[in-house]
C-alpha positions as CSV (number, residue, x, y, z in Angstrom):
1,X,-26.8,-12.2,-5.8
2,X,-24.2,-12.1,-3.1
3,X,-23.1,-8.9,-2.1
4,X,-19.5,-8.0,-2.2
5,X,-18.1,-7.4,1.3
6,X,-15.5,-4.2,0.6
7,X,-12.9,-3.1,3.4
8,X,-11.7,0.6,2.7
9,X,-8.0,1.5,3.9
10,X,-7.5,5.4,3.1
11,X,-6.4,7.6,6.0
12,X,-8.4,11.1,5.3
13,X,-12.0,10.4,6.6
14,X,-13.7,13.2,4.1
15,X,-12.1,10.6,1.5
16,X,-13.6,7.2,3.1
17,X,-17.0,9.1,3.8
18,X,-16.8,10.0,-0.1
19,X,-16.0,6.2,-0.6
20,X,-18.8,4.9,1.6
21,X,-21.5,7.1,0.1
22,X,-20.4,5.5,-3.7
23,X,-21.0,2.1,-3.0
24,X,-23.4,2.8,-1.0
25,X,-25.7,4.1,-3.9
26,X,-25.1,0.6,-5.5
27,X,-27.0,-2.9,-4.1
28,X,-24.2,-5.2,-4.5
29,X,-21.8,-3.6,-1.9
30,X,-21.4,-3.7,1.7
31,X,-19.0,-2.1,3.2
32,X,-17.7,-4.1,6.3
33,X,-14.9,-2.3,7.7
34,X,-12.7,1.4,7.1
35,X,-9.3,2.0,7.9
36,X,-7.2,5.0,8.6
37,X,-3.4,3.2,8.9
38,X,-2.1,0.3,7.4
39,X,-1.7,-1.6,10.4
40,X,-5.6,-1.4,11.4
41,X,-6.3,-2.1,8.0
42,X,-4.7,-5.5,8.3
43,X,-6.6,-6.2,11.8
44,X,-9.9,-5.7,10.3
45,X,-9.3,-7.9,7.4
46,X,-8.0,-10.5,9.7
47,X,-10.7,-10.4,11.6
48,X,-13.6,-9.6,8.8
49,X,-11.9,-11.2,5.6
50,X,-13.5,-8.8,3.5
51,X,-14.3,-9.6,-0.6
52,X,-12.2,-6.4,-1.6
53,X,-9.9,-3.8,0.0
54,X,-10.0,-0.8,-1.3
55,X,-6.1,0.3,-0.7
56,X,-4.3,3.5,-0.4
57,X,-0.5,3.6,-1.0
58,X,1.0,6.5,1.5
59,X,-1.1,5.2,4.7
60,X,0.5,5.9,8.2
61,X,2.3,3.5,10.1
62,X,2.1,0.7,7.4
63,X,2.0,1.7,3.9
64,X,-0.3,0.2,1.2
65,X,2.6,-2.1,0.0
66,X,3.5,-4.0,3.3
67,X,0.0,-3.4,4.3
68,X,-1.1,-5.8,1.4
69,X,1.1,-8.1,1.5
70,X,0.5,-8.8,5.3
71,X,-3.3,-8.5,4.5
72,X,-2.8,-11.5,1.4
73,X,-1.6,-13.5,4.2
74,X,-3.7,-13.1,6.8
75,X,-6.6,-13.2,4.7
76,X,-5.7,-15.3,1.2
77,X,-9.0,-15.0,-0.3
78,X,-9.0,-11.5,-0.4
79,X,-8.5,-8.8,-3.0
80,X,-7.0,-5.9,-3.4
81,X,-7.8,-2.9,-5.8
82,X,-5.4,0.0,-5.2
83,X,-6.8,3.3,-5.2
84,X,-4.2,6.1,-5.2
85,X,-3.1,9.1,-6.7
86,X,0.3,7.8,-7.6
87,X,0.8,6.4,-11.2
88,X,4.5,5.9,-11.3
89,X,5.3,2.4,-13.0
90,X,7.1,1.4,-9.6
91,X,4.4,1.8,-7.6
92,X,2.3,-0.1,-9.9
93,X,4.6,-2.5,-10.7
94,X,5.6,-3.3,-6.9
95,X,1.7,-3.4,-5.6
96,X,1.5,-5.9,-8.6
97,X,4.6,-7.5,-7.3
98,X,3.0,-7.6,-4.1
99,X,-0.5,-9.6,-4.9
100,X,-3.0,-6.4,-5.7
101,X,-5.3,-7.5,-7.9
102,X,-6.2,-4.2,-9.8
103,X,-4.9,-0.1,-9.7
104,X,-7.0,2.8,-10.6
105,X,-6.5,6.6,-10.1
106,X,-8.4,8.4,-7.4
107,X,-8.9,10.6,-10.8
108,X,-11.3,8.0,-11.8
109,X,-15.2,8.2,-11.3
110,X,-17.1,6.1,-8.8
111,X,-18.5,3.9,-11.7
112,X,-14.8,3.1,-12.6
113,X,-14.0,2.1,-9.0
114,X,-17.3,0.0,-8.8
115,X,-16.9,-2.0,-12.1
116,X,-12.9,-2.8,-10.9
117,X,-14.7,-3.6,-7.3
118,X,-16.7,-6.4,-8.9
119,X,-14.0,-7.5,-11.3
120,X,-11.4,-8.3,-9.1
121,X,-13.9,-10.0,-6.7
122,X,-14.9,-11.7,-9.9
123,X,-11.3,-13.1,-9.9
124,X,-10.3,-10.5,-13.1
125,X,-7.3,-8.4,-12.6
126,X,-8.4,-4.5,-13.5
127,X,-5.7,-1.8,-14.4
128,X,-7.0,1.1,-15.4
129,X,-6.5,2.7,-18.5
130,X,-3.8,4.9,-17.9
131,X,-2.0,2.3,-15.8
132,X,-2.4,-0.3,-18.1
133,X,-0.5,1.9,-20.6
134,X,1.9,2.6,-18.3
135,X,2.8,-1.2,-17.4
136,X,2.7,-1.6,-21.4
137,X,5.1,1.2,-22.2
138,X,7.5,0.3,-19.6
139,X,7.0,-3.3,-21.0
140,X,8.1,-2.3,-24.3
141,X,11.0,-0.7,-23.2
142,X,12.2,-3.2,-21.2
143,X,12.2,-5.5,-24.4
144,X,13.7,-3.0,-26.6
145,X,16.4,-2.7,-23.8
146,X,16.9,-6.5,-23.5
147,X,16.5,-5.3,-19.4
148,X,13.7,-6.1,-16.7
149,X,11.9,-3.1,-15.1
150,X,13.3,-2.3,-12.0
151,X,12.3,-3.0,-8.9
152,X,10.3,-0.5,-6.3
153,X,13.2,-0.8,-3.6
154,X,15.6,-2.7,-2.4
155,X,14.7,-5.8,-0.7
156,X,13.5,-5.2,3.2
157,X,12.1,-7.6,5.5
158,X,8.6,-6.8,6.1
159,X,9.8,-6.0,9.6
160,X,12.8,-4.1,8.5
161,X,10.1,-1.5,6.0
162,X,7.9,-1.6,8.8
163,X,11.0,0.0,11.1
164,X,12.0,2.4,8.3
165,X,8.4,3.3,7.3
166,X,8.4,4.6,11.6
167,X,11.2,5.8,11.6
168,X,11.1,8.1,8.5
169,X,7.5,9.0,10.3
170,X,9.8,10.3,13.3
171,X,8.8,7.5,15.6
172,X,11.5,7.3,18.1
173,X,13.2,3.4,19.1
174,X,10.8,3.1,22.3
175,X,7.8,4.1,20.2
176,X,8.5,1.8,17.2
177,X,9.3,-1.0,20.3
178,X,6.0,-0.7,21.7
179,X,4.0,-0.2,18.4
180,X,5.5,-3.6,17.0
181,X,5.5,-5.3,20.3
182,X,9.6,-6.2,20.3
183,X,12.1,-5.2,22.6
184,X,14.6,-2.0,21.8
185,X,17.1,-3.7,21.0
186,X,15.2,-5.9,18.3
187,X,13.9,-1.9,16.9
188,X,18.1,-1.4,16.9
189,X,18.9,-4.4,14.9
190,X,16.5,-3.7,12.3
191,X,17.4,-0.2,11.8
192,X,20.9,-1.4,11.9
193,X,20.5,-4.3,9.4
194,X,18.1,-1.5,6.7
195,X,20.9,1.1,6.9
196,X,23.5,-1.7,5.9
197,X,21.2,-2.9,3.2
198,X,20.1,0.7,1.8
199,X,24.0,2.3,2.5
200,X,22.1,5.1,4.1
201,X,23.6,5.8,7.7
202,X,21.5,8.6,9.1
203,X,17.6,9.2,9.7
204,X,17.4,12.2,7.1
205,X,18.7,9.8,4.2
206,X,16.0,7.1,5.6
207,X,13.3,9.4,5.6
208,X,14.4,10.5,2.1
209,X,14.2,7.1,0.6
210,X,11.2,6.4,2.1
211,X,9.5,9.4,0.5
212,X,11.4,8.7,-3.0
213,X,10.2,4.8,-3.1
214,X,6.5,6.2,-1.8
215,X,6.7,4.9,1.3
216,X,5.9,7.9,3.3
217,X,3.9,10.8,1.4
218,X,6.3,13.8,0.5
219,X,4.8,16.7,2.9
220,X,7.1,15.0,5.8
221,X,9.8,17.6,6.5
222,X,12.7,16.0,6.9
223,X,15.1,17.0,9.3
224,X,19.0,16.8,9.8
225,X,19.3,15.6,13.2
């Protein structure tokens, strides 16, 4: 049998190590690659196009969502299974939205993330069960409504999330320039073009979105300068 080549984006180590050890213990994993930010996430499965991802959502410097989509293109063959301890229905239904191919809990056990493992390599969606409720309630809703679900947030370039993502993370312009490899005054238009789009006009109100739509994890303090 083929093994399954798994790439595992989660930026706390004690969590990866924990990750690692699980498959480990099973024969038809092998573990290529880990990741602690989004953006070196999407390097190693550029470079290793793994089977599987295994995907956090509140990564540094690129979160799960632009990290995947990014990671769909550089690497089309891949999955990926998000493993997070969000379970709003935007989350779920934006990584969906985005081209992840299954979401668990990190409430799970290790035999649910190893059976979602193989069936998303086995080309089978997997949802969880309390997700799959989730997308079913807000299904029903939606219907009974006559509305569709909204959407996880407004719609960014992936350059322009990729500024505000930085930004909310307190990176100043030259640091974001560097980082993405464009000029300061490129860094200037973005951040110009996401306050128009979001009608928020100062960095507190950007770093507040960004925690509210899961961009960044909430224990950023956020500032009023």
């Amino acid at each position: 049998m083929k093994r399954i080549t798994v790439l595992l984006a989660e930026d706390h180590a004690i969590v990866r190590e924990g990750l690692r050890t699980l498959l480990d213990l099973k024969d038809v994993f092998d573990v290529i690659g880990e990741a602690s930010t989004g953006r070196e996430a999407v390097d190693i499965a550029r470079k290793m196009r793994p089977d599987v991802v295994v995907m956090d959502i509140a990564m540094p410097e690129l979160n799960g969502f632009e990290a995947t989509k990014q990671i769909l293109a550089v690497s089309p063959n891949s999955k990926v299974l998000v493993l997070s301890a969000y379970c709003d229905d935007e989350y779920v239904s934006h990584m969906a939205s985005v081209g992840a191919s299954g979401y668990i809990l990190k409430q799970n056990s290790g035999e649910v993330l190893a059976h979602a493992i193989q069936e998303i390599a086995d080309g089978r969606p997997y949802f969880s069960k309390a997700i799959t409720k989730r997308i079913r309630n807000a299904e029903r809703k939606a219907r009974e409504s006559g509305t569709c679900p909204a959407k996880a947030r407004r719609s960014l370039t992936t350059r322009e999330a990729e500024v505000l993502q930085l930004v909310a993370e307190g990176s100043a312009n030259k640091q974001i320039a560097v980082l993405l490899g464009i000029s300061i005054k490129t860094v200037e238009k973005h951040r110009q073009q996401l306050m128009d789009k979001l009608d928020i006009h100062d960095t507190a109100g950007l770093t507040r979105h960004a925690i509210a739509t899961g961009v960044i994890e909430s224990n950023i303090q956020v500032t009023t300068t």
